[in-house]
PQR file with spaces between the fields and no chain letter, atoms N, CA, C, O and H, PARSE charges and radii, in Angstrom:
ATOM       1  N    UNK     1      70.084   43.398   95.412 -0.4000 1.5000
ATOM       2  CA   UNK     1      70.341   42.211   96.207 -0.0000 2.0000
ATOM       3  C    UNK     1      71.834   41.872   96.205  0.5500 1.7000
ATOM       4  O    UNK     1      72.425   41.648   97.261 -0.5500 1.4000
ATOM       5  N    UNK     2      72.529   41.830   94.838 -0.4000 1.5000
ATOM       6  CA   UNK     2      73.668   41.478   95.008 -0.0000 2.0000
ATOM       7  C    UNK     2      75.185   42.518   95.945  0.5500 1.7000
ATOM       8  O    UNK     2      76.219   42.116   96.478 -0.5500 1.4000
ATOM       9  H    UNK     2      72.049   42.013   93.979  0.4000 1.0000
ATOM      10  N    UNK     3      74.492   44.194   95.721 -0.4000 1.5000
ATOM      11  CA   UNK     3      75.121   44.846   96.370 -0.0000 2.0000
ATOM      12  C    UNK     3      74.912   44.600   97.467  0.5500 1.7000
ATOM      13  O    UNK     3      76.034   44.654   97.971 -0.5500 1.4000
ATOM      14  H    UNK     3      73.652   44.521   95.288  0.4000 1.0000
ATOM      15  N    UNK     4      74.058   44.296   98.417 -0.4000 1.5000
ATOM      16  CA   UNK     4      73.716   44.007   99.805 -0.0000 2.0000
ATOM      17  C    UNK     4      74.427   42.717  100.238  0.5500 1.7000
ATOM      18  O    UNK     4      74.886   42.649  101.378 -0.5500 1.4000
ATOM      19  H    UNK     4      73.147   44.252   98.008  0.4000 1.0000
ATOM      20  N    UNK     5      74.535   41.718   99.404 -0.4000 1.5000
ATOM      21  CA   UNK     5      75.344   40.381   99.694 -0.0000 2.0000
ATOM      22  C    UNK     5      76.808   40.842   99.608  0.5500 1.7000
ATOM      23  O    UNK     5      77.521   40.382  100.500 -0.5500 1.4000
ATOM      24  H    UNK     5      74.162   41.773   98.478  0.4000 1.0000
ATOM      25  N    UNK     6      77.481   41.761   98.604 -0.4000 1.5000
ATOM      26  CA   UNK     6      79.009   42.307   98.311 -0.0000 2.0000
ATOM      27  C    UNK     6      79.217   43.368   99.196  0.5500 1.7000
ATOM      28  O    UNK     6      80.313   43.888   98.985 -0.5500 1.4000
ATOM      29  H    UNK     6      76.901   42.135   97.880  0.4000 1.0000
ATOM      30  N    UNK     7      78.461   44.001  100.296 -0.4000 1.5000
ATOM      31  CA   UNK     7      78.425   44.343  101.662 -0.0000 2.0000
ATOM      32  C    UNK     7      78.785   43.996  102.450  0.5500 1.7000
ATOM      33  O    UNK     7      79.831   44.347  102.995 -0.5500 1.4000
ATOM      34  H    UNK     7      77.571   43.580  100.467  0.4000 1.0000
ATOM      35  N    UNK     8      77.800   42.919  102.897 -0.4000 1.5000
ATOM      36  CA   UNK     8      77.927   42.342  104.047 -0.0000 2.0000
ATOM      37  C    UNK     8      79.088   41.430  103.665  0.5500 1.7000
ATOM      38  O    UNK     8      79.713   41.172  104.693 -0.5500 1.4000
ATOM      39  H    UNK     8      76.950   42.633  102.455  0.4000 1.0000
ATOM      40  N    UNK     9      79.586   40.883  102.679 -0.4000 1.5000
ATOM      41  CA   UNK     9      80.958   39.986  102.287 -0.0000 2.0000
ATOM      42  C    UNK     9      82.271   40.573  102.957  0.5500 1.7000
ATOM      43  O    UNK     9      83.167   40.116  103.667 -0.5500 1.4000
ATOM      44  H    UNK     9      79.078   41.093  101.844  0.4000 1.0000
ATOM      45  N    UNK    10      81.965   41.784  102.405 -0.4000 1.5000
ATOM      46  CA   UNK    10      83.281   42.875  102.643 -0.0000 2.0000
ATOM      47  C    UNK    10      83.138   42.916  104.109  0.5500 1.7000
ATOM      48  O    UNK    10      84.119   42.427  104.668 -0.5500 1.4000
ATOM      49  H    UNK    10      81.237   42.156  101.828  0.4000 1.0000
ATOM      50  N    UNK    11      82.138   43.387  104.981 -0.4000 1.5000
ATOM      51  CA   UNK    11      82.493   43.460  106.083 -0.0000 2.0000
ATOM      52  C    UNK    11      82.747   42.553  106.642  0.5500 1.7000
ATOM      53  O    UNK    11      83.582   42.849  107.496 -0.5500 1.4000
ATOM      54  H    UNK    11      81.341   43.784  104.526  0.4000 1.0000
ATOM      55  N    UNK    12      82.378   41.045  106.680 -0.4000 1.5000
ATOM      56  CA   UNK    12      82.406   39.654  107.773 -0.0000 2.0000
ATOM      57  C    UNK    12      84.269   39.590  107.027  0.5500 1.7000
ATOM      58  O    UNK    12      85.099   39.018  107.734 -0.5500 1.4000
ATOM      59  H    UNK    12      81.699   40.805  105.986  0.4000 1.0000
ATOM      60  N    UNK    13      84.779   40.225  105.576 -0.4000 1.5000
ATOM      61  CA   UNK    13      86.302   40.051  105.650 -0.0000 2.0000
ATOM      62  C    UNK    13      86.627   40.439  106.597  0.5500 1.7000
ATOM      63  O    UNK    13      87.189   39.821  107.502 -0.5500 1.4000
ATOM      64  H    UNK    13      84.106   40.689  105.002  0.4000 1.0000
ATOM      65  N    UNK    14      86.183   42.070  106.536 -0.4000 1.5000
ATOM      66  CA   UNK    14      87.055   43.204  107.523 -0.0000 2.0000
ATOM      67  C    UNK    14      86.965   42.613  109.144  0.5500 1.7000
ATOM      68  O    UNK    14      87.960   42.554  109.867 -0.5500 1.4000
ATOM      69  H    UNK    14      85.726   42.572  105.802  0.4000 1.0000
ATOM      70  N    UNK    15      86.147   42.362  109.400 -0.4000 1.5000
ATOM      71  CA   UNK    15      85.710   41.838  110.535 -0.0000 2.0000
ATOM      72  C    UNK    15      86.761   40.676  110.650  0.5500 1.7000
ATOM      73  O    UNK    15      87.726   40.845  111.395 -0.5500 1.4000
ATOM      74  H    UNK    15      85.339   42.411  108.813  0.4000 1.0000
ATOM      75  N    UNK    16      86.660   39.822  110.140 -0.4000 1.5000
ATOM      76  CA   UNK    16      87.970   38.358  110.171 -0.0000 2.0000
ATOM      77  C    UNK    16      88.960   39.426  110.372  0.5500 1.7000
ATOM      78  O    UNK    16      88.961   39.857  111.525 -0.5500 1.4000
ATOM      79  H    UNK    16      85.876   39.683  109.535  0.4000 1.0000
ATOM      80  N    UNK    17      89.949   40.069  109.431 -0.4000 1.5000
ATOM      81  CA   UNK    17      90.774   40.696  109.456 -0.0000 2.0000
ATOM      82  C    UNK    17      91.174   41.391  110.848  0.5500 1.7000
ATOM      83  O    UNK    17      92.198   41.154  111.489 -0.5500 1.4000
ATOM      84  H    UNK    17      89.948   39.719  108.494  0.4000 1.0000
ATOM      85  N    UNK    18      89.901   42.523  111.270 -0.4000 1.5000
ATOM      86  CA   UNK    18      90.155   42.840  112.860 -0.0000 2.0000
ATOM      87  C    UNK    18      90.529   42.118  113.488  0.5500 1.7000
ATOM      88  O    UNK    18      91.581   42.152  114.125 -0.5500 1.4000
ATOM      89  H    UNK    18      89.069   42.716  110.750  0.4000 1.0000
ATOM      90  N    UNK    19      89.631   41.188  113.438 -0.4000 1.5000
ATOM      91  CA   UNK    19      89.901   39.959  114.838 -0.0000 2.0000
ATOM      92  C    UNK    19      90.894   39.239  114.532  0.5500 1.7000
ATOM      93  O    UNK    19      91.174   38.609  115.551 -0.5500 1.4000
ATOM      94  H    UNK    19      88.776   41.161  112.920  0.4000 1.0000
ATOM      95  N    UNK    20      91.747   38.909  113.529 -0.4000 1.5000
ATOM      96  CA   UNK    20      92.924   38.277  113.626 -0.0000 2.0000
ATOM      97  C    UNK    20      93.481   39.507  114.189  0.5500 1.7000
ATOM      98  O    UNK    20      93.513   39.708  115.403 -0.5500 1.4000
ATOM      99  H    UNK    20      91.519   39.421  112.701  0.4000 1.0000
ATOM     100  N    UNK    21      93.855   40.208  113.444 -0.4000 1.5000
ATOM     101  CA   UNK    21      94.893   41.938  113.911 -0.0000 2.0000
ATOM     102  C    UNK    21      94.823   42.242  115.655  0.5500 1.7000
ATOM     103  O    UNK    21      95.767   42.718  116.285 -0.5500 1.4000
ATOM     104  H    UNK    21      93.829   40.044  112.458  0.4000 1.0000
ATOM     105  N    UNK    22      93.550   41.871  116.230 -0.4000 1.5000
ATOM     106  CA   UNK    22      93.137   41.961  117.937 -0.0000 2.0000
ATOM     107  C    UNK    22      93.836   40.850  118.233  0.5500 1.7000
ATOM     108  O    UNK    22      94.895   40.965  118.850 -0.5500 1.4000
ATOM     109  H    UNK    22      92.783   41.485  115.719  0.4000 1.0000
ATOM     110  N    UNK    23      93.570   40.152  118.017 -0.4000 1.5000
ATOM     111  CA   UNK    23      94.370   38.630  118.582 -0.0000 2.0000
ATOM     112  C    UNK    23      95.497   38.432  118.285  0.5500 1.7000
ATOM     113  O    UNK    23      96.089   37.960  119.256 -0.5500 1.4000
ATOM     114  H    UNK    23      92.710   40.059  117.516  0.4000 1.0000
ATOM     115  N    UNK    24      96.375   38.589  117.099 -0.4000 1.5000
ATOM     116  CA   UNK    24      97.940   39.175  116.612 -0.0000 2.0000
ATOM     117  C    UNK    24      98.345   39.952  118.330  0.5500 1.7000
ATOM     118  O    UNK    24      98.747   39.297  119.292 -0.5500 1.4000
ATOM     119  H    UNK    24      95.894   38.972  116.311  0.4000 1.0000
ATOM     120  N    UNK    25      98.142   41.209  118.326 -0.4000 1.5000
ATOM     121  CA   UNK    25      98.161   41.877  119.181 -0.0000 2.0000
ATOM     122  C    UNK    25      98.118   41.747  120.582  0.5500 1.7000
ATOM     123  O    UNK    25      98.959   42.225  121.343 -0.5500 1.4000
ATOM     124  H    UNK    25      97.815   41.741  117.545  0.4000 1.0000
ATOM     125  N    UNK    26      97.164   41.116  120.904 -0.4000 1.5000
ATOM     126  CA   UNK    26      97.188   40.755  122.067 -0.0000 2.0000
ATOM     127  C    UNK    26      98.269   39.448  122.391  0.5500 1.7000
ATOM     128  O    UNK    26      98.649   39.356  123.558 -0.5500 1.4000
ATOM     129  H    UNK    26      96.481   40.727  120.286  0.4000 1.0000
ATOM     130  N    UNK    27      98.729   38.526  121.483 -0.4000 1.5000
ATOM     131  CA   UNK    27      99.270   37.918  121.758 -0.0000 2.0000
ATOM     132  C    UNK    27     101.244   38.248  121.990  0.5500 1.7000
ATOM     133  O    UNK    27     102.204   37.798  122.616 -0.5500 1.4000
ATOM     134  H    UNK    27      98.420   38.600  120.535  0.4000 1.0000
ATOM     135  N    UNK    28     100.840   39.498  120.834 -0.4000 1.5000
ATOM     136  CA   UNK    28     102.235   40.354  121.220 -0.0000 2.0000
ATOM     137  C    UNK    28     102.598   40.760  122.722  0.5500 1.7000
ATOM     138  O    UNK    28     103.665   40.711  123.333 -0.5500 1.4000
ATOM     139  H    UNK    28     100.060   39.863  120.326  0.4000 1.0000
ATOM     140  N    UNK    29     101.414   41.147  123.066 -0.4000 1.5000
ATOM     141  CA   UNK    29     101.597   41.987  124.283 -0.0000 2.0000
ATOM     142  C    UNK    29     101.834   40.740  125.390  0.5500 1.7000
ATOM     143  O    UNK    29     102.602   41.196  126.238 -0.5500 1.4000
ATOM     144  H    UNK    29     100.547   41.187  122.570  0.4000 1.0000
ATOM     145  N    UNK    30     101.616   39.874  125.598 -0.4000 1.5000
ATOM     146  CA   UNK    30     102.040   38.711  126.255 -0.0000 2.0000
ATOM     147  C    UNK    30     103.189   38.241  126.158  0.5500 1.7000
ATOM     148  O    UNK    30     103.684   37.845  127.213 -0.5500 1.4000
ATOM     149  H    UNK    30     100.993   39.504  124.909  0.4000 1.0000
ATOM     150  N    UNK    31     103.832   38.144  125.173 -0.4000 1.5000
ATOM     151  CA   UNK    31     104.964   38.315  125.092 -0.0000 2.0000
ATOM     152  C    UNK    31     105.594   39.020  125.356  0.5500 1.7000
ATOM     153  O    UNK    31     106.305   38.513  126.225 -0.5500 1.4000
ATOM     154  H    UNK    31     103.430   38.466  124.316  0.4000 1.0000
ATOM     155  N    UNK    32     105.906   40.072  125.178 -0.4000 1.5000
ATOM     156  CA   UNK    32     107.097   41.402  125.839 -0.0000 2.0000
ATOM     157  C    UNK    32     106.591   40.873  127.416  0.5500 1.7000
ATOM     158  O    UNK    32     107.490   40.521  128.179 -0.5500 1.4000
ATOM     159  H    UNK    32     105.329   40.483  124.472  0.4000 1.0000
ATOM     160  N    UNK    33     105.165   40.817  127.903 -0.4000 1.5000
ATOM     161  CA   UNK    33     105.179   40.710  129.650 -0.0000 2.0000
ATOM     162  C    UNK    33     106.026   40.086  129.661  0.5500 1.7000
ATOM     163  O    UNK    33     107.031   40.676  130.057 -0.5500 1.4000
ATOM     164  H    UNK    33     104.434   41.103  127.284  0.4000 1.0000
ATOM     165  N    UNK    34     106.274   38.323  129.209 -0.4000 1.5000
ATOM     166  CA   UNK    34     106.706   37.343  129.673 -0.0000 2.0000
ATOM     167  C    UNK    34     108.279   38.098  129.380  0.5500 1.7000
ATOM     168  O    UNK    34     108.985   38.327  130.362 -0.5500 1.4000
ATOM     169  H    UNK    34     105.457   37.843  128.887  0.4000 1.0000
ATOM     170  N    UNK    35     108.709   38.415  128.171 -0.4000 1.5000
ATOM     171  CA   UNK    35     110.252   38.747  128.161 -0.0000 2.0000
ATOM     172  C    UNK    35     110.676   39.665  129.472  0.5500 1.7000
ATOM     173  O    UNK    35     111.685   39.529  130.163 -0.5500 1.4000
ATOM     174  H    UNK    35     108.135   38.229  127.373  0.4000 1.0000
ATOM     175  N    UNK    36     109.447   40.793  129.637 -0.4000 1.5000
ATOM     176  CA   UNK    36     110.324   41.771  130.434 -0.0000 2.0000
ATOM     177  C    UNK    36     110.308   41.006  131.670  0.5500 1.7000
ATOM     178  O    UNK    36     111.237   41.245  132.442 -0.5500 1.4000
ATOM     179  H    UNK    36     108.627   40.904  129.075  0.4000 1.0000
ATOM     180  N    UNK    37     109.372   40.059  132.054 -0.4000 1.5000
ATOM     181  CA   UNK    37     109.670   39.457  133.367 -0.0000 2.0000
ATOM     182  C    UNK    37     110.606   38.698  133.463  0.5500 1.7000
ATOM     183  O    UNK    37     111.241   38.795  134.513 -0.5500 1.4000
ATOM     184  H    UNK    37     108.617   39.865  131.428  0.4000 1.0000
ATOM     185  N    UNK    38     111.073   37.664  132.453 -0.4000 1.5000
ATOM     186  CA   UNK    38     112.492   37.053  132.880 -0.0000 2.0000
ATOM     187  C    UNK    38     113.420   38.207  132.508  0.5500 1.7000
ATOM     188  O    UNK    38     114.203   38.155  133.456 -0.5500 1.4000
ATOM     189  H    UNK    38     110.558   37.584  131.600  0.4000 1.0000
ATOM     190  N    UNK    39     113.688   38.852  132.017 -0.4000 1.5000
ATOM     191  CA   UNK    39     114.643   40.123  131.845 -0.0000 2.0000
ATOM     192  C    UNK    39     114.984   40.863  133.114  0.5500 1.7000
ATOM     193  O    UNK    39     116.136   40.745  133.532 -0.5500 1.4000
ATOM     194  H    UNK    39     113.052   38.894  131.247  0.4000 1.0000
ATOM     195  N    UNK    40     113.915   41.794  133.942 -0.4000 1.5000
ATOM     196  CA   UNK    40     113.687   41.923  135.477 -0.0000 2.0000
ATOM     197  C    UNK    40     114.218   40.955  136.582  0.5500 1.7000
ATOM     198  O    UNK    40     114.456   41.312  137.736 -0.5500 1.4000
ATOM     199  H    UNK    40     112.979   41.889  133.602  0.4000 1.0000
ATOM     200  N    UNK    41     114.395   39.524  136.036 -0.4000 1.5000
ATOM     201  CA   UNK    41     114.851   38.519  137.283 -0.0000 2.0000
ATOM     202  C    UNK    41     116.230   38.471  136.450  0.5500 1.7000
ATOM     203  O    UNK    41     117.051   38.623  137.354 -0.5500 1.4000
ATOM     204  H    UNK    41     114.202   39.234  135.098  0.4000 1.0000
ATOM     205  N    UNK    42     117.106   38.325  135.018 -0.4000 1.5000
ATOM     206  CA   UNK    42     118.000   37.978  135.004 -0.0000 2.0000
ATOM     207  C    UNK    42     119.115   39.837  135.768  0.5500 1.7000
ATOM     208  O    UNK    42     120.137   39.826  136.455 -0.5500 1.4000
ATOM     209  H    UNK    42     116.439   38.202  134.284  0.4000 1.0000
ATOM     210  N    UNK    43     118.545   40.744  135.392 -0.4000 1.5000
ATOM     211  CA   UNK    43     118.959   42.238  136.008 -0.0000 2.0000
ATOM     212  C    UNK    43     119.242   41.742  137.307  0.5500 1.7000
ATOM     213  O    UNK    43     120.444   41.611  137.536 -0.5500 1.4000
ATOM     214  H    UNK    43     117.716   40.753  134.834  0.4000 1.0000
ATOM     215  N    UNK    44     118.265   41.353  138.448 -0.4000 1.5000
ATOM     216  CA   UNK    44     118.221   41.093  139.773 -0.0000 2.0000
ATOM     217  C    UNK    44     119.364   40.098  139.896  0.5500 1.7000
ATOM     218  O    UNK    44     120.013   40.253  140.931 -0.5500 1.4000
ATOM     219  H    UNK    44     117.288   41.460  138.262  0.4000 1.0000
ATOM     220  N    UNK    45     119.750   39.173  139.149 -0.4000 1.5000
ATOM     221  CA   UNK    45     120.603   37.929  139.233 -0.0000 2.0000
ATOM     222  C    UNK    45     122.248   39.160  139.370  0.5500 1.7000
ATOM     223  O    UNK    45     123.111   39.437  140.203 -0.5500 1.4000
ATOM     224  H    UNK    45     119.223   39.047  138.308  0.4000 1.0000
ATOM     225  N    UNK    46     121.906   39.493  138.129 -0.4000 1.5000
ATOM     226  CA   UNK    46     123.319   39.759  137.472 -0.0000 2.0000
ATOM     227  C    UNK    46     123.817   41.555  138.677  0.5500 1.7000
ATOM     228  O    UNK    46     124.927   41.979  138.997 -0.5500 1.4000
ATOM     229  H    UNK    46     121.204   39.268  137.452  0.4000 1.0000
ATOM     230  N    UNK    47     122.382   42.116  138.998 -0.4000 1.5000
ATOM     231  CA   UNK    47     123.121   42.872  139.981 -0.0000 2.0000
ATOM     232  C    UNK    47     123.276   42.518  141.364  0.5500 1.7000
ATOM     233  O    UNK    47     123.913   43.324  142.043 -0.5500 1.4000
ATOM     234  H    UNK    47     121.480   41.771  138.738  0.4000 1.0000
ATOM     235  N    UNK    48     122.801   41.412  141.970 -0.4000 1.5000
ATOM     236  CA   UNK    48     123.293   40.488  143.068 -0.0000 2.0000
ATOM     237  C    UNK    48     124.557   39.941  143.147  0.5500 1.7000
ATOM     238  O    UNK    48     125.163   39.936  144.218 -0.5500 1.4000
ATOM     239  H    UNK    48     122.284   40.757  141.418  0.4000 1.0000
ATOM     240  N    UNK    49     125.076   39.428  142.023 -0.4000 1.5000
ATOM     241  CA   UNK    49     126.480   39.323  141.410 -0.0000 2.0000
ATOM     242  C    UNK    49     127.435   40.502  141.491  0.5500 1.7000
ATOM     243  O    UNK    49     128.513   40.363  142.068 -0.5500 1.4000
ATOM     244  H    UNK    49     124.584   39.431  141.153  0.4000 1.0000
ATOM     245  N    UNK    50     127.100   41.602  140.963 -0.4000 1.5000
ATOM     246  CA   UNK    50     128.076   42.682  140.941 -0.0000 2.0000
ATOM     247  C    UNK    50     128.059   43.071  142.624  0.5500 1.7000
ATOM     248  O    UNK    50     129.138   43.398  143.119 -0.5500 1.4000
ATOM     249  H    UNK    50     126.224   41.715  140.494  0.4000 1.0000
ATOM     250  N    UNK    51     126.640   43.031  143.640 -0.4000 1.5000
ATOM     251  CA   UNK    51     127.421   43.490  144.897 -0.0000 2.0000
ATOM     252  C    UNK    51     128.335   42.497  145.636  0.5500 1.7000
ATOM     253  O    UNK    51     129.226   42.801  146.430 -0.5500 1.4000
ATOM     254  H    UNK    51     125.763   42.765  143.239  0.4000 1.0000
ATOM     255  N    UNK    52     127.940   41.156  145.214 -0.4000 1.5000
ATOM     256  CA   UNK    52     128.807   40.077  145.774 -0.0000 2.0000
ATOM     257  C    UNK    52     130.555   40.415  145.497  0.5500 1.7000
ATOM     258  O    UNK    52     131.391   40.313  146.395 -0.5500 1.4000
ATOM     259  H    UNK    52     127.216   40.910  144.569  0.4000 1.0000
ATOM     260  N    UNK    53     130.860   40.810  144.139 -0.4000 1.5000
ATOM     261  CA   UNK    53     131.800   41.000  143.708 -0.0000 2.0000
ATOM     262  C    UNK    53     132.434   42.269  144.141  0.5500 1.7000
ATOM     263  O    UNK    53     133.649   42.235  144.334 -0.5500 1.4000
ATOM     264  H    UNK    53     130.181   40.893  143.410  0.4000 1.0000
ATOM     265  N    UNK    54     131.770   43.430  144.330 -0.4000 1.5000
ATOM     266  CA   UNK    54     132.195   44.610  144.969 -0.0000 2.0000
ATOM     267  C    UNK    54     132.782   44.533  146.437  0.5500 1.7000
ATOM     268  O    UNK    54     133.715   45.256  146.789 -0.5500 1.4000
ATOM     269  H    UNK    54     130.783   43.458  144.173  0.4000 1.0000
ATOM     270  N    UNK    55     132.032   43.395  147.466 -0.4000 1.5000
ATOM     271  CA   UNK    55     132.293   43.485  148.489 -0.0000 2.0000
ATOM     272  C    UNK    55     133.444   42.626  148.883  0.5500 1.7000
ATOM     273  O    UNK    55     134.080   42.812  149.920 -0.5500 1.4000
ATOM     274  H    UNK    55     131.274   42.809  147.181  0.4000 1.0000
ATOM     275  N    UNK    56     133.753   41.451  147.820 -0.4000 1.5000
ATOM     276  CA   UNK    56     134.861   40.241  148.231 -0.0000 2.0000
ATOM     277  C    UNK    56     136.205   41.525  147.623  0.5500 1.7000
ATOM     278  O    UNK    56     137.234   41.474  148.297 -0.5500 1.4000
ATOM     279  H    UNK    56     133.236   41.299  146.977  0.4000 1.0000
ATOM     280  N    UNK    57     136.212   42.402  146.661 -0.4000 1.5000
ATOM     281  CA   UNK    57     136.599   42.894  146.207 -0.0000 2.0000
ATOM     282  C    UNK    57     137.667   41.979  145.093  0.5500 1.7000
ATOM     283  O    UNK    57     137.952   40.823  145.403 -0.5500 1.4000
ATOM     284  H    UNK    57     135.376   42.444  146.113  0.4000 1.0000
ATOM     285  N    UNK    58     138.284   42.654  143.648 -0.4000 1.5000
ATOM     286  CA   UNK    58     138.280   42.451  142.898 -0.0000 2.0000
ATOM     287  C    UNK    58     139.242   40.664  142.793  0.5500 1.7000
ATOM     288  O    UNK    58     139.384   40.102  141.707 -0.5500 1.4000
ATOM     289  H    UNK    58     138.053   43.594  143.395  0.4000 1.0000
């Protein structure tokens, strides 16, 4: 009985453990989206700038 209770203990840890580690994770990955998307618009800014500047010339 008691090995069957120090079983199932261990797994509902491991289990917590996954599911924080899934959710850790996933919340990573939301992040880099959100960075690389303002990153992608500040690129677009800053090379809109360089043709502005190429064409008035220096």
């Amino acid at each position: 009985m008691y090995i069957a209770l120090l079983i199932v203990s261990i797994s509902l840890l491991f289990l917590l453990f996954f599911g924080v580690m899934m959710l850790g994770n996933k919340v990573a990955h939301t992040i880099e989206y959100l960075q690389a998307k303002e990153a992608d618009q500040e690129l677009a800014e800053i090379d809109e700038m360089m043709k502005q500047f190429n064409e008035n010339g220096p």
